[in-house]
Backbone as JSON Lines, residues from 0, in Angstrom:
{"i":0,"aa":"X","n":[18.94,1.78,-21.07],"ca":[19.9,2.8,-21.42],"c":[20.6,2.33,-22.69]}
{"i":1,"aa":"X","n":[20.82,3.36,-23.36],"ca":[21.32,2.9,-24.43],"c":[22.52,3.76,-24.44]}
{"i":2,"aa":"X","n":[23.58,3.32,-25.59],"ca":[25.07,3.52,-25.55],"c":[25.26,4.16,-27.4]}
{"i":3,"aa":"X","n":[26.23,5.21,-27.25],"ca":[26.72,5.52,-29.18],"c":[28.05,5.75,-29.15]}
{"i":4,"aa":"X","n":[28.59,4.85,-29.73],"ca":[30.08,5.62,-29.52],"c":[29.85,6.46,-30.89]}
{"i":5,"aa":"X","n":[30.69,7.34,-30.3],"ca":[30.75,8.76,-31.33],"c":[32.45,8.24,-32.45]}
{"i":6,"aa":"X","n":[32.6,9.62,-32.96],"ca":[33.86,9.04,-33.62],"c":[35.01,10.08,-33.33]}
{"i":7,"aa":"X","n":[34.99,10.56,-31.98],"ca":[35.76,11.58,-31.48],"c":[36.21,10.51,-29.9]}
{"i":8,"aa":"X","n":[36.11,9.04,-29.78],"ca":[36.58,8.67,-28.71],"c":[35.25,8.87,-27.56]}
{"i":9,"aa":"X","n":[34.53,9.44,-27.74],"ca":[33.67,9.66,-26.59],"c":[32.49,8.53,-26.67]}
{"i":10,"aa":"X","n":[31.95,8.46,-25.55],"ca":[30.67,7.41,-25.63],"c":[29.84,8.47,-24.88]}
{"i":11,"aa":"X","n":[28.57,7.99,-25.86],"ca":[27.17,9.27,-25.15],"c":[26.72,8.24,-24.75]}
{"i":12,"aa":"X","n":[26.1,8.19,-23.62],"ca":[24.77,7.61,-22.6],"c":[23.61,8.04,-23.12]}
{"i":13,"aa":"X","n":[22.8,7.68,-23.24],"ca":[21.27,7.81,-23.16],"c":[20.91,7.44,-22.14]}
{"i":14,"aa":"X","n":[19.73,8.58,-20.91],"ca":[19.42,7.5,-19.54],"c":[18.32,7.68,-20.03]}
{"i":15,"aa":"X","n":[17.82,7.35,-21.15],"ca":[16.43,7.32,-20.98],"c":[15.97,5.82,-21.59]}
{"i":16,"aa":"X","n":[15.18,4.95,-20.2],"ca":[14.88,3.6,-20.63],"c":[13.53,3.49,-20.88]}
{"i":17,"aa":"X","n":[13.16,2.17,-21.36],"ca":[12.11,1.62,-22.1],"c":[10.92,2.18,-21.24]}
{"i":18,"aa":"X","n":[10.02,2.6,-21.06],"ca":[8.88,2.29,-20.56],"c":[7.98,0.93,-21.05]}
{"i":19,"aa":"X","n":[7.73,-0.44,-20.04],"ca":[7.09,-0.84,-20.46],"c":[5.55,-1.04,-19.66]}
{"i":20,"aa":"X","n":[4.48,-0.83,-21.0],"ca":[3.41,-0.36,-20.6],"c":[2.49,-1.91,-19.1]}
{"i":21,"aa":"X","n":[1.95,-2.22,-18.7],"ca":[0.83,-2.87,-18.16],"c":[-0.39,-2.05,-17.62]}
{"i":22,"aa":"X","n":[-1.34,-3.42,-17.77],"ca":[-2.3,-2.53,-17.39],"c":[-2.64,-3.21,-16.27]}
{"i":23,"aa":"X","n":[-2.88,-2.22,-15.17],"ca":[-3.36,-2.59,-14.16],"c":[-4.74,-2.23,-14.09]}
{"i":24,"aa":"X","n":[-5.51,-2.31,-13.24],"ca":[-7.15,-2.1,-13.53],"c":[-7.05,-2.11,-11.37]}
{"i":25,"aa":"X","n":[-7.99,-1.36,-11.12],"ca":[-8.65,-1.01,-9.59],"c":[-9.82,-2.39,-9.5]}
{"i":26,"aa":"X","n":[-9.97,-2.54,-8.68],"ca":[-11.21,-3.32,-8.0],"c":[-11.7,-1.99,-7.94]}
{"i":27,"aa":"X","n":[-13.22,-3.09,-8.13],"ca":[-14.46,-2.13,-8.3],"c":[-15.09,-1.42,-6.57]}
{"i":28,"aa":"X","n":[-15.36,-0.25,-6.57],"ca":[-15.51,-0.17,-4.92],"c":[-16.68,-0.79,-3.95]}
{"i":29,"aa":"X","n":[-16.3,-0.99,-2.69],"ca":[-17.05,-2.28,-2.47],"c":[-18.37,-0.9,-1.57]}
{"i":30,"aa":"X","n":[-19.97,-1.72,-1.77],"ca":[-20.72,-0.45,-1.75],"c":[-21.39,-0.5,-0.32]}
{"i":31,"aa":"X","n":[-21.0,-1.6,0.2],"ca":[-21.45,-1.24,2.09],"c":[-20.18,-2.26,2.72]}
{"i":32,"aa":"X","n":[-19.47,-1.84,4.13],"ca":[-18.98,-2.36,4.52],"c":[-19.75,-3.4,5.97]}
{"i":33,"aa":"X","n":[-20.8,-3.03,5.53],"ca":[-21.31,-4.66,6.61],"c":[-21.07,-5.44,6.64]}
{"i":34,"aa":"X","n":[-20.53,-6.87,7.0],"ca":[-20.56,-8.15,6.45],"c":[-18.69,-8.35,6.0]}
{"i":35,"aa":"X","n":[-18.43,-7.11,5.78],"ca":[-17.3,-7.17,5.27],"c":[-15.96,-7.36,6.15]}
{"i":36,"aa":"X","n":[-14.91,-8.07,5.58],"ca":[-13.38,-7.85,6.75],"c":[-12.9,-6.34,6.38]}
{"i":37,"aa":"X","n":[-12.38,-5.99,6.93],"ca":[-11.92,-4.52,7.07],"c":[-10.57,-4.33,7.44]}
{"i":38,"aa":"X","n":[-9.46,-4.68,6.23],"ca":[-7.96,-4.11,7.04],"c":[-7.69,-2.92,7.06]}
{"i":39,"aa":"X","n":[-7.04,-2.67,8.2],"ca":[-6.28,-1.38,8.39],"c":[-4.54,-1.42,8.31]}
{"i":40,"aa":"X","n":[-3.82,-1.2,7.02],"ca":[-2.37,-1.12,7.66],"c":[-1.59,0.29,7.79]}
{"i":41,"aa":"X","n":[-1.38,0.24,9.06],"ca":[-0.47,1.89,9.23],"c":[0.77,1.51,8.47]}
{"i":42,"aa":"X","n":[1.53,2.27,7.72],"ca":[2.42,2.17,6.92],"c":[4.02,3.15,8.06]}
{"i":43,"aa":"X","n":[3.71,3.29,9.19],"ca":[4.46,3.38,10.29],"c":[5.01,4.74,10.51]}
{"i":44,"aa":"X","n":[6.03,5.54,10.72],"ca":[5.82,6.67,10.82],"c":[6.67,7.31,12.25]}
{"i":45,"aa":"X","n":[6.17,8.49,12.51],"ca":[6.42,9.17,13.76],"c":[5.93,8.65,14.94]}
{"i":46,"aa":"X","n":[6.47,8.51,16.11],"ca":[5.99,7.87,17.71],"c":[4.32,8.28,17.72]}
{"i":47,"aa":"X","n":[3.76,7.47,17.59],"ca":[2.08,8.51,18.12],"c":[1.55,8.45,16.8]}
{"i":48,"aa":"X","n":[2.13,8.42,15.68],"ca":[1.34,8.19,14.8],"c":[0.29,7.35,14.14]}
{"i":49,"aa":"X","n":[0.34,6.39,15.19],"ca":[-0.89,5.69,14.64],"c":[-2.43,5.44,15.31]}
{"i":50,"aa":"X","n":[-2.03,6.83,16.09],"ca":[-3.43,6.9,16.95],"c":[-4.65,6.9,16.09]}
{"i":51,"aa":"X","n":[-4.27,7.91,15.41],"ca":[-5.14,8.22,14.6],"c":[-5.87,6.89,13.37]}
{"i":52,"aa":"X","n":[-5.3,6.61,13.08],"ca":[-5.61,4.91,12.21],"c":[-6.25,3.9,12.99]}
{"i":53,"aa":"X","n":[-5.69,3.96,14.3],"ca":[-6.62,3.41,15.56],"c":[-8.07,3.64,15.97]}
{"i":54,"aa":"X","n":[-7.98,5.6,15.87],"ca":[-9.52,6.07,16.26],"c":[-10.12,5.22,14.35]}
{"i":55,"aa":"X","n":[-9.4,5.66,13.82],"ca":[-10.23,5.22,12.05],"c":[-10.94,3.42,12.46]}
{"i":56,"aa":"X","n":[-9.72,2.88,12.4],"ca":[-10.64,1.48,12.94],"c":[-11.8,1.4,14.25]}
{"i":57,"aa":"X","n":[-11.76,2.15,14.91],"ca":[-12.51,2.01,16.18],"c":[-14.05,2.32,15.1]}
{"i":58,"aa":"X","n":[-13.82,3.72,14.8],"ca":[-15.2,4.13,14.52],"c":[-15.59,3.33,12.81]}
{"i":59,"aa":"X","n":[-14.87,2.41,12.27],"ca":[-15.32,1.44,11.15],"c":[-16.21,0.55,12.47]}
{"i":60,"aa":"X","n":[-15.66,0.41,13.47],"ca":[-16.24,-0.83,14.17],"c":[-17.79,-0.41,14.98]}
{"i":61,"aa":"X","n":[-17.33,1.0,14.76],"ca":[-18.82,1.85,15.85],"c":[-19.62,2.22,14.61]}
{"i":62,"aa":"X","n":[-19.38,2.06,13.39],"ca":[-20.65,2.07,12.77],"c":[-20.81,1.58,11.53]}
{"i":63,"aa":"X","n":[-20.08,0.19,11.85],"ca":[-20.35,-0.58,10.64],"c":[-20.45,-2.14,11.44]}
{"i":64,"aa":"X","n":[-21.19,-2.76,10.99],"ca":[-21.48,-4.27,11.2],"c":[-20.36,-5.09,10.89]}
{"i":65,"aa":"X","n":[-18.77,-5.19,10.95],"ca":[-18.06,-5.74,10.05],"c":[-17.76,-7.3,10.56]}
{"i":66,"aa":"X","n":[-17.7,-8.08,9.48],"ca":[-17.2,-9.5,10.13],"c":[-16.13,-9.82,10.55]}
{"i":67,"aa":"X","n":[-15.1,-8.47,10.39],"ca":[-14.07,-8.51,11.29],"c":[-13.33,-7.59,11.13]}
{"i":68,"aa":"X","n":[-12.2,-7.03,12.18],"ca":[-11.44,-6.09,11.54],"c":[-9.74,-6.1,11.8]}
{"i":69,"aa":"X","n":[-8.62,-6.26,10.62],"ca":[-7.39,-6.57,11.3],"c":[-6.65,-5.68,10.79]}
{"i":70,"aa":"X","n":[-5.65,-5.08,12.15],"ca":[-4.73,-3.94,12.22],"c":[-3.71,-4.34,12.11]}
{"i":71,"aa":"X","n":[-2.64,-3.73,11.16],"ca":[-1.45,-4.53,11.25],"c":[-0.63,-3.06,10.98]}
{"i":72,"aa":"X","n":[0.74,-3.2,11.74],"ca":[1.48,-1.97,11.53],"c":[2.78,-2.4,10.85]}
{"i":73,"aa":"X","n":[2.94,-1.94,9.64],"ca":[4.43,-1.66,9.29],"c":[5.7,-1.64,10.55]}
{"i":74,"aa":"X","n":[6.83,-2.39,10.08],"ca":[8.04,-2.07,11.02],"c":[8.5,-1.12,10.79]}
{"i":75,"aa":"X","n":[8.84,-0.1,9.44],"ca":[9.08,0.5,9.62],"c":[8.25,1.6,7.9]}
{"i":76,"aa":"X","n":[8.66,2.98,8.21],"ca":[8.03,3.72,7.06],"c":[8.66,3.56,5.54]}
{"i":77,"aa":"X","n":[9.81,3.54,5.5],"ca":[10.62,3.39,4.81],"c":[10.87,1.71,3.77]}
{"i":78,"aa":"X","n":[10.14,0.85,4.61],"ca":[10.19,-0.39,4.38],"c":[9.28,-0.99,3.43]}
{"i":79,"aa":"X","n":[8.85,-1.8,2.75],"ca":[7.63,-2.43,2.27],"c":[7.19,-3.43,3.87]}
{"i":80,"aa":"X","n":[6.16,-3.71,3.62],"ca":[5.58,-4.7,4.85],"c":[6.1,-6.27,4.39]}
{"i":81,"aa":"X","n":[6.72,-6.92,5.52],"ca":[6.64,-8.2,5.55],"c":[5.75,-8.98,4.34]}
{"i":82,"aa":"X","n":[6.33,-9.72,3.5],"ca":[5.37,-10.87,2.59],"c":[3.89,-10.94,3.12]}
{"i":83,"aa":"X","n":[4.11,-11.79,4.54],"ca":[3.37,-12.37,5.36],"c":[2.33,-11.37,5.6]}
{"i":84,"aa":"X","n":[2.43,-9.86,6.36],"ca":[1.58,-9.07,6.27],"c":[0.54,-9.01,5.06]}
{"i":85,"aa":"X","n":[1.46,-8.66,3.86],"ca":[0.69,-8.65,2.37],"c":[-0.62,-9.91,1.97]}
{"i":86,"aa":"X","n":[-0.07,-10.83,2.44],"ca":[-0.69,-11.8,2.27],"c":[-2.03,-12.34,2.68]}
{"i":87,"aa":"X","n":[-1.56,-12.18,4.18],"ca":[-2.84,-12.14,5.17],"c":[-3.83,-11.11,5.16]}
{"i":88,"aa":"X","n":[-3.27,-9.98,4.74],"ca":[-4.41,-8.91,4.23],"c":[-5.41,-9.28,2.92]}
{"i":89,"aa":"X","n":[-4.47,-10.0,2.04],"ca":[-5.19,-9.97,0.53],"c":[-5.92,-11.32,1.24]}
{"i":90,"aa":"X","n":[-5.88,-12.14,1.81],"ca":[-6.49,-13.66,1.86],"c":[-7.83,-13.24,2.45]}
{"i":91,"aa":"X","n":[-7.7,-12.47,3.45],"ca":[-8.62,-12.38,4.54],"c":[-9.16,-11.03,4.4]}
{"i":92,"aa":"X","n":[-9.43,-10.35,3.99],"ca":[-10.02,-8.85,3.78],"c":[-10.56,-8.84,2.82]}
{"i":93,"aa":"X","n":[-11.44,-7.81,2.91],"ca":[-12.28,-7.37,1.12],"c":[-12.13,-6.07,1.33]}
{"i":94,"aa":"X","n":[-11.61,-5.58,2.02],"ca":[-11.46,-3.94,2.08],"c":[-9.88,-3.49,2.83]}
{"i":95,"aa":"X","n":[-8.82,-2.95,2.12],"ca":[-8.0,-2.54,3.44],"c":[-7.31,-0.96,2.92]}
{"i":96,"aa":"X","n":[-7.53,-0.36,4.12],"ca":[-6.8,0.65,4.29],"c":[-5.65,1.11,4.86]}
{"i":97,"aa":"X","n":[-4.81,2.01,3.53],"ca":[-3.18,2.28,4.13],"c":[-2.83,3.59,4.66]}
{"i":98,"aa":"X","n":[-2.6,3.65,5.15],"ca":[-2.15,5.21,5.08],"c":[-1.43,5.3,6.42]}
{"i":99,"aa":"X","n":[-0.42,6.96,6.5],"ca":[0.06,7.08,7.57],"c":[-0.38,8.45,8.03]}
{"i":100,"aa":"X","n":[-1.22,8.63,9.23],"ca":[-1.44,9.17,10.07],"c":[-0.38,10.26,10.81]}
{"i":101,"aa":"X","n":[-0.27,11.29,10.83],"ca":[1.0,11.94,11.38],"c":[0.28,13.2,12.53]}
């Protein structure tokens, strides 16, 4: 934000701040999940909402070969997930999915 004092006593605001650019870049998509770890994190939600993310992992497991698969639920929707969650997903997964189910 930037600041002008005028010459009438007033100060103008500017709210308009810097954009600064990065580049982020996607991982490339991974092209069979056989072999692969497979996270699932529900990002949390309404009572019952994570049935559905449940049936999603069940049927990754009914028709994919995976070398493993870990579910982890948000405490809450509103929240970011625990460090620890973040972590254990990126260490141990090559694939994870977020989303909330409603």
């Amino acid at each position: 934000m930037t600041t002008t004092q005028s010459g009438t006593g007033f100060t103008v605001l500017d709210p308009v701040g810097e954009v600064k650019q990065s580049s982020l870049r996607l991982n490339p998509r991974v092209a069979d999940l056989n072999g692969k770890v497979v996270g699932v994190l529900h990002n949390g939600g309404a009572r019952g909402s994570g049935e559905q993310l449940q049936r999603l992992a069940q049927l990754f497991k009914q028709e994919y070969k995976l070398a493993d698969l870990i579910y982890r639920v948000k405490p809450n929707l509103s929240k970011m997930a625990p460090k620890e969650t973040f972590d254990e997903l990126v260490e141990k997964c090559d694939v994870v999915v977020v989303g909330t189910a409603l």
